[in-house]
Backbone as CSV, one residue per row, in Angstrom:
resi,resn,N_x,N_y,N_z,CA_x,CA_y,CA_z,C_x,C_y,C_z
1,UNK,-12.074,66.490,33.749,-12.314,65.553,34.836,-11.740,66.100,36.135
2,UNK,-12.165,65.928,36.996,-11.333,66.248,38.801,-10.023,65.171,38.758
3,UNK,-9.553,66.123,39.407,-8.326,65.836,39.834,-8.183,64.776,41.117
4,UNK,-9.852,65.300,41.751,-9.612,64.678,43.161,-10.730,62.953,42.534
5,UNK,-10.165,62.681,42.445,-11.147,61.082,41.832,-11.891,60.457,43.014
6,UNK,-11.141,60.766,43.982,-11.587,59.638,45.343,-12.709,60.633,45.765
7,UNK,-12.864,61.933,45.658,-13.847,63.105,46.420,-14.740,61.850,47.292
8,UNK,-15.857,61.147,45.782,-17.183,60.577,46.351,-16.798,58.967,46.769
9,UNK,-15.776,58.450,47.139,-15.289,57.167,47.303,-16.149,56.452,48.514
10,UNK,-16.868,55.404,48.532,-17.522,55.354,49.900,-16.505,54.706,50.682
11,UNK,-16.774,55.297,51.933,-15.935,54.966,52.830,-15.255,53.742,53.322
12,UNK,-16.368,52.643,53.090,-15.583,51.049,53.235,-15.055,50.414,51.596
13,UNK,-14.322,51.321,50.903,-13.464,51.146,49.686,-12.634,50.194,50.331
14,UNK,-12.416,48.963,49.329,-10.807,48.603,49.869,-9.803,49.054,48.797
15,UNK,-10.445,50.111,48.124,-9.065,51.186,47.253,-8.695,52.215,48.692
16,UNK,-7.488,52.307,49.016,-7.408,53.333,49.851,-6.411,54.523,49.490
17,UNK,-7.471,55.666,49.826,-7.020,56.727,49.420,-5.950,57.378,49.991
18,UNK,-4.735,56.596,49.455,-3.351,57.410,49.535,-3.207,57.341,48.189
19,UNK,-2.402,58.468,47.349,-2.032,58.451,46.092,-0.438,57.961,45.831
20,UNK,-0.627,57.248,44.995,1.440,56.583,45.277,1.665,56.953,44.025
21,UNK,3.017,57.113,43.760,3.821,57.327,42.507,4.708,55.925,42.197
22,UNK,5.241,55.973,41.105,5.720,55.159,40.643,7.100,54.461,41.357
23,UNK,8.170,55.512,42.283,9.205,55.665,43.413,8.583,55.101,44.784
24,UNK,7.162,54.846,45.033,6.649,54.898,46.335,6.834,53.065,46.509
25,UNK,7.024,53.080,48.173,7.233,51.552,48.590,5.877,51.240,48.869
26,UNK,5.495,49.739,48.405,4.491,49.070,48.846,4.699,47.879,49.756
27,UNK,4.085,46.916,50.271,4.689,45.463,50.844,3.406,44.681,50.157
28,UNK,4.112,44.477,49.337,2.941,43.090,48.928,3.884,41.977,48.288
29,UNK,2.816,40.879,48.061,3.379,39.474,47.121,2.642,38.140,47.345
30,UNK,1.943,37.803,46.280,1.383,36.817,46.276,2.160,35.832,45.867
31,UNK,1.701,34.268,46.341,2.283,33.343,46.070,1.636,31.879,46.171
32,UNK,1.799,31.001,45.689,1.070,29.631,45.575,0.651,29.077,46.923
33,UNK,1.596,29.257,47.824,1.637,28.720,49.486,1.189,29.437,50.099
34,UNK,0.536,30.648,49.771,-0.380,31.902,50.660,-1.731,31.559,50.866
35,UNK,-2.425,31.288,52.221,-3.104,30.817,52.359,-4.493,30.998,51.830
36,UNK,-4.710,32.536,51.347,-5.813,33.449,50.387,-5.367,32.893,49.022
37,UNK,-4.720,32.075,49.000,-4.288,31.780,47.134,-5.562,31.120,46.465
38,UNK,-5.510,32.129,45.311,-6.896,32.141,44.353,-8.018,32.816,44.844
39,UNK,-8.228,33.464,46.453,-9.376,33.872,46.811,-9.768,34.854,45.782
40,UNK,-8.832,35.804,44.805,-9.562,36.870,44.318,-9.952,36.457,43.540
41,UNK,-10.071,35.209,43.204,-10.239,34.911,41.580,-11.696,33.947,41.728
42,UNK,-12.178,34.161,42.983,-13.838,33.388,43.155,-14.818,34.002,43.008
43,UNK,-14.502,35.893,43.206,-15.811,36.799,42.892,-14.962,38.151,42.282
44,UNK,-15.016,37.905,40.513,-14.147,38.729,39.698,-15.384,39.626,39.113
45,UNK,-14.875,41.069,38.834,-15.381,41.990,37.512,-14.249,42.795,36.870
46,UNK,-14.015,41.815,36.363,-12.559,42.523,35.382,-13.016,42.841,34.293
47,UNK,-12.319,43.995,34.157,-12.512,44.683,32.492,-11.919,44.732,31.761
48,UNK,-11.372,43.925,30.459,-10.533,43.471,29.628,-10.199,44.980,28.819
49,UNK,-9.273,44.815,28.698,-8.283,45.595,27.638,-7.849,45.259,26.388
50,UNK,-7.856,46.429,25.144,-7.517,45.583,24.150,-6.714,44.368,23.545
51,UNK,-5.520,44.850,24.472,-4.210,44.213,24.595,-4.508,42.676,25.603
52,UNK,-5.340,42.717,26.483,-5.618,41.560,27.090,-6.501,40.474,26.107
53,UNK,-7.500,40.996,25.376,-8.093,40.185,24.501,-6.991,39.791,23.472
54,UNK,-6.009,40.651,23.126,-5.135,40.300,21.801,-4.256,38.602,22.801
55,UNK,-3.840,39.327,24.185,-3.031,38.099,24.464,-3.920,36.685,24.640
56,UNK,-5.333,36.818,25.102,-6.116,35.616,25.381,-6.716,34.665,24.292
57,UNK,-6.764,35.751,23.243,-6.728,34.981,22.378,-6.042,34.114,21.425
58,UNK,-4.920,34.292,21.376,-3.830,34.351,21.276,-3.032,32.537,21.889
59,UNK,-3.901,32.684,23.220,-3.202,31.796,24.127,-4.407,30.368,23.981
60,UNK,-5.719,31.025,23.564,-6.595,29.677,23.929,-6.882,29.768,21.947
61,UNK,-6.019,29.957,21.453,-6.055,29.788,19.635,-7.272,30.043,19.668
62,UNK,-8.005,31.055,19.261,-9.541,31.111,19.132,-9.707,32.553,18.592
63,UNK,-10.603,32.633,17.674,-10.690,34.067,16.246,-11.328,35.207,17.420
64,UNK,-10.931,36.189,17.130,-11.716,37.072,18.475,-13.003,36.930,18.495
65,UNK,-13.874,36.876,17.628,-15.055,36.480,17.530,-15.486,35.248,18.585
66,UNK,-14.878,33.899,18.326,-15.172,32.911,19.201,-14.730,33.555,20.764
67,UNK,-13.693,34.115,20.484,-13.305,34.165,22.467,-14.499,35.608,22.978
68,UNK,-14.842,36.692,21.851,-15.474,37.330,22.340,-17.071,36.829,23.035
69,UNK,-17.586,35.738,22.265,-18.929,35.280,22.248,-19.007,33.927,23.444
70,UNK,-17.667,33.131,23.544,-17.641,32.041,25.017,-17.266,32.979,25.683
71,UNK,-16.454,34.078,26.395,-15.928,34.516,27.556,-16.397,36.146,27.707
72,UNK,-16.660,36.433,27.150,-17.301,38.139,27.253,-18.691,38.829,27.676
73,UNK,-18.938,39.367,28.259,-19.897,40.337,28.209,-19.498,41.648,27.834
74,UNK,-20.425,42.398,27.081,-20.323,43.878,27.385,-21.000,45.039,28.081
75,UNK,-20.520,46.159,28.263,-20.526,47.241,29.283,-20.341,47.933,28.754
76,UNK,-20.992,49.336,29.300,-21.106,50.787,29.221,-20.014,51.266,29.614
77,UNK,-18.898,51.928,29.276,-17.912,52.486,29.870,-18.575,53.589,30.416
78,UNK,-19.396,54.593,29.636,-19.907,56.013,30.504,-21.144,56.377,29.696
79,UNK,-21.417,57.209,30.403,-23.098,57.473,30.508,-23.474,57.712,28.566
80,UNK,-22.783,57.659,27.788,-22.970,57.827,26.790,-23.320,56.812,25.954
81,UNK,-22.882,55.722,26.870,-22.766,54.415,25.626,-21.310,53.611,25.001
82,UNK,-20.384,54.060,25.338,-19.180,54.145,25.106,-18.700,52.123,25.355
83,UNK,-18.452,51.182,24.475,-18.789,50.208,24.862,-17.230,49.307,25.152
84,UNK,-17.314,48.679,25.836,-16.089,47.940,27.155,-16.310,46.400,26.897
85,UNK,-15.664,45.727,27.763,-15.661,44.027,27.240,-15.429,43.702,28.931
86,UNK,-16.297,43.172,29.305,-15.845,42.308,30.934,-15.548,40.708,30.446
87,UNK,-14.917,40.086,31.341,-15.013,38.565,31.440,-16.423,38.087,32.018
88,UNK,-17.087,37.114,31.122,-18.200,36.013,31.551,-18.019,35.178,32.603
89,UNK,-19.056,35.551,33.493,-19.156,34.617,34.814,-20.049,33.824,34.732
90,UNK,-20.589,33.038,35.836,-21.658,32.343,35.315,-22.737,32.630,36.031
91,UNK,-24.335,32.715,36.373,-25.246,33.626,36.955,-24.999,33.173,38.197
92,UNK,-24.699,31.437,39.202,-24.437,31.029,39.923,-23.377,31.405,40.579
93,UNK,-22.246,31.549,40.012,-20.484,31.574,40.191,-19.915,32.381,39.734
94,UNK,-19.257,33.441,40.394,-18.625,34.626,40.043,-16.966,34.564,39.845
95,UNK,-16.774,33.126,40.150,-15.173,32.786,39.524,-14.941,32.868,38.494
96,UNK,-13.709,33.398,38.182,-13.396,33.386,36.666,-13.453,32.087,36.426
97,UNK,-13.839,32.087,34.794,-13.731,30.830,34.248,-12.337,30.469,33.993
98,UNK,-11.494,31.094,34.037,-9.991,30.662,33.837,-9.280,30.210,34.869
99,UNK,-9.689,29.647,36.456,-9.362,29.533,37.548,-9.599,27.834,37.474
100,UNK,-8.057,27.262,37.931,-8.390,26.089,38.242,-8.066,25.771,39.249
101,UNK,-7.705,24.808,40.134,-7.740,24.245,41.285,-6.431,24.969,41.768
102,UNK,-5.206,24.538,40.649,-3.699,24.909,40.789,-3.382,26.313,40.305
103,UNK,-4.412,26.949,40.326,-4.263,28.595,40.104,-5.010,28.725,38.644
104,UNK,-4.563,30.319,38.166,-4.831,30.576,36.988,-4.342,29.685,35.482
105,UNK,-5.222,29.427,34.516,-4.289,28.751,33.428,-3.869,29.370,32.647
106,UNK,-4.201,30.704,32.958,-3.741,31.416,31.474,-2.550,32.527,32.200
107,UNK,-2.150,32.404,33.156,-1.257,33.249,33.932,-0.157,33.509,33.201
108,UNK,0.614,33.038,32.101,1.444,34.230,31.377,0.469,35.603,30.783
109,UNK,-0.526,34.868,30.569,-1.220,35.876,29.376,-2.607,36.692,30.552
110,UNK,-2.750,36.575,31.545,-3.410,37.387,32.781,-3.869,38.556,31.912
111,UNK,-4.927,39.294,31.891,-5.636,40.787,31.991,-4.609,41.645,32.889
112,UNK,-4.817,42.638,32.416,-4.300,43.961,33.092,-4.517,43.997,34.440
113,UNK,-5.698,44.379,34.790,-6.314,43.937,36.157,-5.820,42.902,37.289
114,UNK,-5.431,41.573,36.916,-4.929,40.834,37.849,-3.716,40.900,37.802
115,UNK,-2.656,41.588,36.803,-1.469,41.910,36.932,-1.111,43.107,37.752
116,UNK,-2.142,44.179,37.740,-2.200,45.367,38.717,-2.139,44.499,40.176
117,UNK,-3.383,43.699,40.529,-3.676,43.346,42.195,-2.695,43.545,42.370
118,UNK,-2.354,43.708,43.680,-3.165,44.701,44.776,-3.194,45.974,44.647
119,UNK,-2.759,46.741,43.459,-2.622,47.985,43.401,-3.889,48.292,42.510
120,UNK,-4.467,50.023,42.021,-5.183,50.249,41.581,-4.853,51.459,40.542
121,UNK,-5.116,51.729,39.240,-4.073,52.254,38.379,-5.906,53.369,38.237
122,UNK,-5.326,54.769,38.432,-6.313,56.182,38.498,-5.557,56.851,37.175
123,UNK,-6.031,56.473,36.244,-6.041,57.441,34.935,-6.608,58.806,34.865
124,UNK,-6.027,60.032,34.971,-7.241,61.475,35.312,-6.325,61.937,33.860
125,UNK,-7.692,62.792,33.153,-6.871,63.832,32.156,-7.656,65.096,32.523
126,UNK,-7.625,65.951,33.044,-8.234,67.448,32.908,-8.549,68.292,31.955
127,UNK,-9.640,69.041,32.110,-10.714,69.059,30.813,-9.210,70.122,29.797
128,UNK,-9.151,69.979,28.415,-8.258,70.817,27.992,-6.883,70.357,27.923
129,UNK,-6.568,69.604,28.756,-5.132,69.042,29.049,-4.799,67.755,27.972
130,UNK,-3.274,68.260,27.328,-2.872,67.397,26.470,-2.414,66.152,26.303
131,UNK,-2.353,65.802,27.971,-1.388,64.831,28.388,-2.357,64.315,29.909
132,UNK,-2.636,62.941,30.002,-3.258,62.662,31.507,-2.072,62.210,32.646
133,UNK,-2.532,61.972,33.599,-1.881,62.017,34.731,-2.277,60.108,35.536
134,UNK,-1.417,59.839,35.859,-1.660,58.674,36.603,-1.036,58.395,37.660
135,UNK,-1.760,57.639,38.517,-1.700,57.490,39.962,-2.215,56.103,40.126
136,UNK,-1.120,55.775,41.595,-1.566,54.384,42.044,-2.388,54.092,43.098
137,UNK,-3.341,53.028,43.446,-3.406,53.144,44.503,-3.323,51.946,45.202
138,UNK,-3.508,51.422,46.915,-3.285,50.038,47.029,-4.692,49.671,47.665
139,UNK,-4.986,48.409,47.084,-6.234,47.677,47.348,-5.912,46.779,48.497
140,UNK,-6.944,47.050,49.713,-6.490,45.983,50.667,-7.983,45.410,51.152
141,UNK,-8.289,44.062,50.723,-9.596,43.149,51.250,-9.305,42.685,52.031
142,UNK,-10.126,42.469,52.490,-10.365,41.464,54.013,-9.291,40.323,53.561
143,UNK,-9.615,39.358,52.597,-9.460,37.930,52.411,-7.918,37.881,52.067
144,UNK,-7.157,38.976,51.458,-6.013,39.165,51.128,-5.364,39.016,52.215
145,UNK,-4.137,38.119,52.260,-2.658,38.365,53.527,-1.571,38.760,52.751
146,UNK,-2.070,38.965,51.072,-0.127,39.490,50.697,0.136,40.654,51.237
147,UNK,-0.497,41.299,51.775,-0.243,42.502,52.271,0.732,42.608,53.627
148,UNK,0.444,41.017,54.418,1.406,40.999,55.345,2.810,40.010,54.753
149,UNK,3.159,39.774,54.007,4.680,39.149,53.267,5.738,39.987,53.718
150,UNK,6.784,39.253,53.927,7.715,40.570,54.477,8.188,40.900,52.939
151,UNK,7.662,41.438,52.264,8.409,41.561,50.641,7.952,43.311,50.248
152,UNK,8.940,43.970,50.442,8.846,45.596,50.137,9.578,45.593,48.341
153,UNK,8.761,46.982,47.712,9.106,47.138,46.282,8.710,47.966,45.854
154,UNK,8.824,49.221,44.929,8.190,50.132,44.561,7.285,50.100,43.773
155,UNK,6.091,51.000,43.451,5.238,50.408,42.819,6.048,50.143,40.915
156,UNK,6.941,50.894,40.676,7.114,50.875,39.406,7.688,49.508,39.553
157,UNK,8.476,48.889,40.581,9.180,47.286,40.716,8.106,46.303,40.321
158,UNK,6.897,46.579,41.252,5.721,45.607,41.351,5.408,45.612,39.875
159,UNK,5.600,46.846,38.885,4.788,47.015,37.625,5.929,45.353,36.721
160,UNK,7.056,46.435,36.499,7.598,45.214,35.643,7.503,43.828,36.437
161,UNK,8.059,43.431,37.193,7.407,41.811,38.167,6.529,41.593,37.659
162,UNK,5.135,42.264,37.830,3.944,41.876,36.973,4.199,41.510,35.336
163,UNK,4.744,42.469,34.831,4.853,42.408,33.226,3.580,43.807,32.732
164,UNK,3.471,44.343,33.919,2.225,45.148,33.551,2.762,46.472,32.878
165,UNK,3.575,46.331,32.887,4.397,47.887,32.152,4.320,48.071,30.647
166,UNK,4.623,46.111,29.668,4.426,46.420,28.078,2.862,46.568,28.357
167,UNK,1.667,45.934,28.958,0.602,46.004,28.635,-0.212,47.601,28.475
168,UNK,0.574,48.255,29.819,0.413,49.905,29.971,0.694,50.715,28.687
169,UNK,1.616,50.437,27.927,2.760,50.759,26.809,1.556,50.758,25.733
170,UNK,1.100,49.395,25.767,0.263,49.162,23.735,-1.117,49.822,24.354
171,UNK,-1.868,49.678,25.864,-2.854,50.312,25.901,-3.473,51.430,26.177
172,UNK,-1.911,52.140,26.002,-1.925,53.848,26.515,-2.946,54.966,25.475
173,UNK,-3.028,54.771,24.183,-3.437,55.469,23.074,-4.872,55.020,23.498
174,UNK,-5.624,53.724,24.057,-6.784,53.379,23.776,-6.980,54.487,24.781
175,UNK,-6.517,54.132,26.150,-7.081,54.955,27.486,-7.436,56.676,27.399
176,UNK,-6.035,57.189,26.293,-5.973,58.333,25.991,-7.857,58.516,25.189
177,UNK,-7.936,57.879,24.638,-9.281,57.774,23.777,-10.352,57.755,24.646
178,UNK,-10.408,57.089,25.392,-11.687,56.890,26.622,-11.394,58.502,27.426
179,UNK,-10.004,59.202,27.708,-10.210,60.020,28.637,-10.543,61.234,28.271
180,UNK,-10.070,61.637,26.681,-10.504,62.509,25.645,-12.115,62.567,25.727
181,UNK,-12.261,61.380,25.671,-14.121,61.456,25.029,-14.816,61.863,26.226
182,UNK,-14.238,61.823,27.428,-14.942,61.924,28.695,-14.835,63.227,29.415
183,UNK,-13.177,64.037,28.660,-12.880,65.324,29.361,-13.412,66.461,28.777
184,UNK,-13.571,66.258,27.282,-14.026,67.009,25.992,-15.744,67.297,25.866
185,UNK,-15.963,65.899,26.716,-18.017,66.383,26.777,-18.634,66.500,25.565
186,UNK,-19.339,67.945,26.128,-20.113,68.706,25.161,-19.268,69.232,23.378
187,UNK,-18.265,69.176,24.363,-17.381,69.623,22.758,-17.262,69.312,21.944
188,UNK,-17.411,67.567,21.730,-17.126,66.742,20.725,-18.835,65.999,20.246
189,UNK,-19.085,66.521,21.279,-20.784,65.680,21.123,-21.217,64.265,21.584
190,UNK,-22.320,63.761,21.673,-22.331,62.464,21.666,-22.127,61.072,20.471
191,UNK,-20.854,60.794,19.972,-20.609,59.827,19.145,-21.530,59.030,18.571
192,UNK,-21.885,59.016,17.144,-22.511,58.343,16.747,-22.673,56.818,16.908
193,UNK,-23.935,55.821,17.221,-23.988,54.311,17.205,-22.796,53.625,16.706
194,UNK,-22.872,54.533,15.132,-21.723,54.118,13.860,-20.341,53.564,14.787
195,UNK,-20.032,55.250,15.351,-18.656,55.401,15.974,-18.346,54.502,16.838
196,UNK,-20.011,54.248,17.658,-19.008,53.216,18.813,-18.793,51.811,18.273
197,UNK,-20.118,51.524,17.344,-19.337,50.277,16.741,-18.152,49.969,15.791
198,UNK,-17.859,50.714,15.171,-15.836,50.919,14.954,-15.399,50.880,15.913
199,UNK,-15.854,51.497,16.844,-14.791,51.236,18.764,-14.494,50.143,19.150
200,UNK,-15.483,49.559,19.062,-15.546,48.202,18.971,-14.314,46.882,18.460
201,UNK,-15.310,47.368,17.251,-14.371,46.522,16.269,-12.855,46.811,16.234
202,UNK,-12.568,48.230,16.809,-11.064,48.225,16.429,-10.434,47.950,17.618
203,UNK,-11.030,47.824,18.902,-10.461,47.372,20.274,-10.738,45.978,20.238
204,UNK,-11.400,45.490,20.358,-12.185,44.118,20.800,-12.181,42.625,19.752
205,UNK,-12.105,43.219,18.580,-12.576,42.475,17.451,-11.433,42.550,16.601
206,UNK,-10.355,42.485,16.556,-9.093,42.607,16.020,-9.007,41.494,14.650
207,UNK,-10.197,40.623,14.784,-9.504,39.973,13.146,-10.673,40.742,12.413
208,UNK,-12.194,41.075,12.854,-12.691,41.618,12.058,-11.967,43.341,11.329
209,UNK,-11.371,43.567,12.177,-10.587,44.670,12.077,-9.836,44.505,10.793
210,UNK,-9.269,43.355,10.593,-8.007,43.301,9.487,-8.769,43.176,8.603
211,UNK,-9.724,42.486,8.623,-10.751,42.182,7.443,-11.214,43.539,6.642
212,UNK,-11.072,44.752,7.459,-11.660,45.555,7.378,-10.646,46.827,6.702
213,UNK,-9.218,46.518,7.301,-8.285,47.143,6.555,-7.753,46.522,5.470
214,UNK,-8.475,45.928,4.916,-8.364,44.702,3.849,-9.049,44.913,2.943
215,UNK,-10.404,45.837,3.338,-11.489,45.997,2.488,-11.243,47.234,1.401
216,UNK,-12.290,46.882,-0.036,-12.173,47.867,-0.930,-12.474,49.563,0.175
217,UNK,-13.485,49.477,0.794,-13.916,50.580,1.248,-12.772,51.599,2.316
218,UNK,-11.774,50.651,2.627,-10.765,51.269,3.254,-9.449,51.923,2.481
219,UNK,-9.378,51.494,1.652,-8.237,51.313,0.365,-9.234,52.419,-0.054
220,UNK,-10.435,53.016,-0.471,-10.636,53.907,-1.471,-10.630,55.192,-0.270
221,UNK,-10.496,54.893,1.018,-10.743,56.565,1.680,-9.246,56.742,2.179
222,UNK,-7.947,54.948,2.441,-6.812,55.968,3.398,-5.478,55.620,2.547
223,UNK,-4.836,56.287,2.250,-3.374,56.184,1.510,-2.324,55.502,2.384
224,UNK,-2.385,54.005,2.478,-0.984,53.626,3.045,-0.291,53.022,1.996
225,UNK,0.702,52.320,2.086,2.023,51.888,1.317,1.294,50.468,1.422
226,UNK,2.051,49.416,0.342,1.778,47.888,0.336,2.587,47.511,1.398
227,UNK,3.673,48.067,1.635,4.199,47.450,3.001,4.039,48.096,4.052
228,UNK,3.122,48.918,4.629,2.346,49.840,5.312,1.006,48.216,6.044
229,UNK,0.508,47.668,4.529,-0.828,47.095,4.623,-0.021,45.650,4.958
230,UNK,0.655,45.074,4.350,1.153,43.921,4.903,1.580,44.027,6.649
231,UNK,2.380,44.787,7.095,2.355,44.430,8.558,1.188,44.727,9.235
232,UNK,-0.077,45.092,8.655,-0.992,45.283,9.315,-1.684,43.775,9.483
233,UNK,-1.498,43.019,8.117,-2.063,42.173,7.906,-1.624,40.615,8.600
234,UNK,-0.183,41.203,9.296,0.529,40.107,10.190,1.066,40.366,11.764
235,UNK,0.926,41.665,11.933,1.577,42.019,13.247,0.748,42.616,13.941
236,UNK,-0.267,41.901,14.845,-1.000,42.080,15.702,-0.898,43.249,16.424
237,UNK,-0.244,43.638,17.148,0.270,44.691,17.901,0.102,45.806,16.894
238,UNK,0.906,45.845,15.856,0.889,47.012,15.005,-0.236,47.647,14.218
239,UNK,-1.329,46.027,14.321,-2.855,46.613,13.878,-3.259,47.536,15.009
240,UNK,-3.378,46.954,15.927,-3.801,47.467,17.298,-3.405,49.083,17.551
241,UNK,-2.225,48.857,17.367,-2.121,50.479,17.827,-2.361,51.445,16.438
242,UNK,-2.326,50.783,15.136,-2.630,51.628,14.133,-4.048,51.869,14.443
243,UNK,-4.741,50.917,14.798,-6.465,51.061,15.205,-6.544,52.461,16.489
244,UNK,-5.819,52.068,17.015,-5.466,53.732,17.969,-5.810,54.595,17.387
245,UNK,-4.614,54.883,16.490,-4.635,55.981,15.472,-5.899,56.647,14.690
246,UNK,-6.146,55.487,13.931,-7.431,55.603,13.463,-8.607,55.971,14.188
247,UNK,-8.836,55.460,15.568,-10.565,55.453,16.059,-9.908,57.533,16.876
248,UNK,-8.637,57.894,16.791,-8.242,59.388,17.015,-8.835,59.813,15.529
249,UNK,-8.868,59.996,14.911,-9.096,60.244,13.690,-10.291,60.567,13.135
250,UNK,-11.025,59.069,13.651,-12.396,59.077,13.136,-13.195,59.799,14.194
251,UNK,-12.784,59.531,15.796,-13.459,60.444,17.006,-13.284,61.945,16.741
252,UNK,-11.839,62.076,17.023,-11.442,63.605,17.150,-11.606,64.246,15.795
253,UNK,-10.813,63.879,14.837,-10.155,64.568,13.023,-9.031,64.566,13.314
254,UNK,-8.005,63.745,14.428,-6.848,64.263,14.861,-5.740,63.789,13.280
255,UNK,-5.614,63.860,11.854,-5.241,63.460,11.027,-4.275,63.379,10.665
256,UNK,-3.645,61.783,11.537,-2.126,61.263,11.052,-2.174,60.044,10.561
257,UNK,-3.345,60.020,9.386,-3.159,58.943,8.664,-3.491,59.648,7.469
258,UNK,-2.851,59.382,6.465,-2.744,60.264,4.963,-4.366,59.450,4.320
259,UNK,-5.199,60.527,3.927,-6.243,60.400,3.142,-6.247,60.772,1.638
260,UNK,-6.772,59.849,1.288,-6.643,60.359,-0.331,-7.176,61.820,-0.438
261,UNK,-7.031,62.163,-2.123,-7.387,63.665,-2.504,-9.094,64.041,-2.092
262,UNK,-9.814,62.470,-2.812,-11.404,62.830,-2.922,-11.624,62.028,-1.985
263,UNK,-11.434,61.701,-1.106,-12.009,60.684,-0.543,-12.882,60.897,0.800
264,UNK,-12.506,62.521,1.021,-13.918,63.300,1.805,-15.108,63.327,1.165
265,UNK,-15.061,63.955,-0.187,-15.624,64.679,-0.984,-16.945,63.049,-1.295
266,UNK,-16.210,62.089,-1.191,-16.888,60.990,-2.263,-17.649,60.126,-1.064
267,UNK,-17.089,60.648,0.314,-17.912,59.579,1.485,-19.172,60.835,2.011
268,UNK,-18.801,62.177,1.900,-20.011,63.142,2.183,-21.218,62.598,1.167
269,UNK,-20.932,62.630,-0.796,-21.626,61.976,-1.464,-22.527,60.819,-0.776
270,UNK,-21.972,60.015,-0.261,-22.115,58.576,-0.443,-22.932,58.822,1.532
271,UNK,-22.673,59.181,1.790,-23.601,59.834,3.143,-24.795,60.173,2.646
272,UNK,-25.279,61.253,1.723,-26.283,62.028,1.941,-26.940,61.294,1.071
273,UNK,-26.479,60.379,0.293,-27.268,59.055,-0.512,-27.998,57.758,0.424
274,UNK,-27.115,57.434,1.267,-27.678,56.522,2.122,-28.243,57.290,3.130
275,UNK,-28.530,58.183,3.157,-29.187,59.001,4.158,-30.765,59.429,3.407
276,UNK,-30.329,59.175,2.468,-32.104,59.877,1.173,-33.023,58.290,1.334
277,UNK,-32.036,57.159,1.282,-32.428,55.904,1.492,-32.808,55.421,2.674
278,UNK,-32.608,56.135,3.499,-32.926,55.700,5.092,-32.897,56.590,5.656
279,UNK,-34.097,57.612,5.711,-34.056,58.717,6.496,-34.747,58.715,8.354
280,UNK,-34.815,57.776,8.106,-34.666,57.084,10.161,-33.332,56.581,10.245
281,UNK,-32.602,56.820,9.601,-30.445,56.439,10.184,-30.557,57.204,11.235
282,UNK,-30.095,56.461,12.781,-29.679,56.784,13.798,-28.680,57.907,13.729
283,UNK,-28.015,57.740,12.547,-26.380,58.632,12.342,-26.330,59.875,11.557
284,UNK,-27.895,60.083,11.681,-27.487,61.147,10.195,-27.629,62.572,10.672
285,UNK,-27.876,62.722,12.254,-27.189,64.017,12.503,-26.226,64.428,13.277
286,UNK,-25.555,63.233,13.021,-23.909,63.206,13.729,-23.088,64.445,12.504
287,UNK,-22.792,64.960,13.221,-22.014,66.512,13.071,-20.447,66.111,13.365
288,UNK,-19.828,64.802,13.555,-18.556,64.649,13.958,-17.844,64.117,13.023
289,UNK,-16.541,64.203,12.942,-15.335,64.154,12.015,-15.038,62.664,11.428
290,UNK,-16.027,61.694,12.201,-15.796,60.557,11.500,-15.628,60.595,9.738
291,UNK,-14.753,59.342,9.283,-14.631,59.087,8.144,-14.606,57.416,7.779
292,UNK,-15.663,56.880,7.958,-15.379,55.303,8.189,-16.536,54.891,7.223
């Protein structure tokens, strides 16, 4: 990927291209008595994060399934197909549906995104590079005045204030995954249908997920411990980032989850069988390291 992200930025961005570090001073601060209070929240395109669906759902008690199907749309992350989760607007009204008169209702449990405002978080990994690079930047709209508050802070201050720092923390492995698949190209190929719907399911869909590390078919291809499978089966977070692990695994072959002895040997089988049975499978000349 470039280094320089902003190169093609059009010029009336209200991302502005200064790059800040985590030490750098900003002046911002929103607040209930600010006269723009709630303006950003009347024409939203936020893009949910795994970790944001784990907290929303979480907060309005509802199976990811239900919160995915009332509040979601989905999106193309990149030209491949690569698939993302926005919040549902309505065709009339571009307010979030979570906006009420007296602000947000779900404001402990906020998306990534409105915990960033006013800043803008530039994820770059360079093609080859083991490790990505991040950068801030500051968003300034018309309709916004936190920008004039007399309230100075660094951006890493603004991060924890927000609370946006654990969310950065559990959704670092996913991002790593999106920037891999995007820096790697040609190298890795274009991911099978299959693949992105495991992407899916293991970002977005977190109870079908357990259901799924629950299943005979998972138990016969990955070697964990009974108390390996129990905190999977209760600690949200720890599915989540084990699902990390895994969709590295099944994308790349990156293999730090112990596989049984046959359990290549018996899903190649069990491939070229359902492949004799359906020889129009979208998937059957995927050449990639999946094992799902």
């Amino acid at each position: 990927m470039s280094d320089s992200p902003l190169e093609n930025m059009p010029f009336d961005s209200p991302l502005q291209p200064v790059k800040l570090s985590l030490q750098d001073t900003i002046q911002f601060r929103c607040h209930k008595d600010i006269a723009c209070f709630n303006e950003c929240c009347k024409r939203i395109d936020i893009l949910l994060t795994p970790y944001d669906i784990l907290r929303l759902t979480k907060r309005l008690e509802l199976t990811s399934n239900e919160f995915l199907a009332q509040y979601t749309v989905p999106y193309e992350i990149d030209a491949d197909g690569m698939p993302g989760v926005k919040i549902r607007t309505a065709d009339d009204n571009l307010a979030c549906p979570f906006l009420h008169e007296e602000g947000c209702s779900v404001y402990e449990d906020r998306p990534t995104v409105c915990r960033y405002y006013a800043l803008g978080l530039m994820a770059m990994r360079k093609q080859d590079s083991p490790t990505d690079e991040q950068a801030y930047f500051l968003i300034k709209e018309d309709h916004c005045l936190g920008h004039n508050e007399p309230h100075s802070l660094t951006v890493d201050q603004f991060r924890q204030e927000q609370g946006v720092d654990l969310y950065d923390e559990i959704n670092h492995e996913w991002r790593q995954i999106i920037l891999k698949k995007r820096s790697a190209g040609a190298a890795i190929g274009k991911p099978s249908p299959r693949s992105f719907q495991f992407f899916f399911m293991v970002c977005y869909n977190l109870d079908s997920f357990r259901g799924f590390i629950q299943s005979d078919g998972f138990s016969d291809v990955y070697d964990l411990t009974t108390g390996e499978i129990d905190e999977l089966k209760t600690d949200d977070v720890a599915l989540l980032k084990f699902g990390f692990k895994l969709l590295k695994q099944v994308l790349f072959g990156e293999m730090t989850i112990p596989v049984k002895g046959d359990a290549m040997q018996k899903r190649v089988y069990k491939r070229r069988e359902e492949i004799k049975a359906d020889p129009d499978d979208p998937n059957k000349d995927y050449e990639g390291p999946e094992l799902i």
